[in-house]
Steps between C-alpha positions, in 0.01 A plus 500: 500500500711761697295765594753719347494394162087501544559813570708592199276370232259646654654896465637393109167424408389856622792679373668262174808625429695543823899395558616326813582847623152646476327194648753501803410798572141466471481176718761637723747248472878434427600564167722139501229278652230652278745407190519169585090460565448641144750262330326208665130661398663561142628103520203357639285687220314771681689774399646646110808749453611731250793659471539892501860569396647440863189505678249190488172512547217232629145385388266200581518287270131312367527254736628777771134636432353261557656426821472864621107426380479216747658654804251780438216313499613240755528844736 
């Protein structure tokens, strides 16, 4: 996995709820390549989205959990 998108599940499980915006600006990181690393975690599974009138947010999905469970305890 791109360390990237390790990194990204990693802040949405701490803070559920965030759009692309937010997390590029929490991992520091450009807006369009951090939009295209959630749409592949949301295709591969990882991640959920809802839609906020124009804004959408991101969660882990159950089997996002318990991915983000076995990076944790694989750390």
């Amino acid at each position: 996995a791109n360390h990237r998108r390790i990194s990204i599940l990693l802040l949405v499980d701490k803070e559920p709820g965030l759009s692309v915006e937010d997390i590029a600006d929490r991992v520091k990181g450009n807006f369009k390549t951090i939009s295209q690393h959630t749409r592949v975690l949301v295709r591969a599974g990882l991640l959920n989205k809802k839609y906020q009138g124009r804004r959408v947010i991101h969660f882990l999905s159950p089997f996002g959990k318990k991915f983000v469970e076995f990076i944790k305890n694989f750390d």
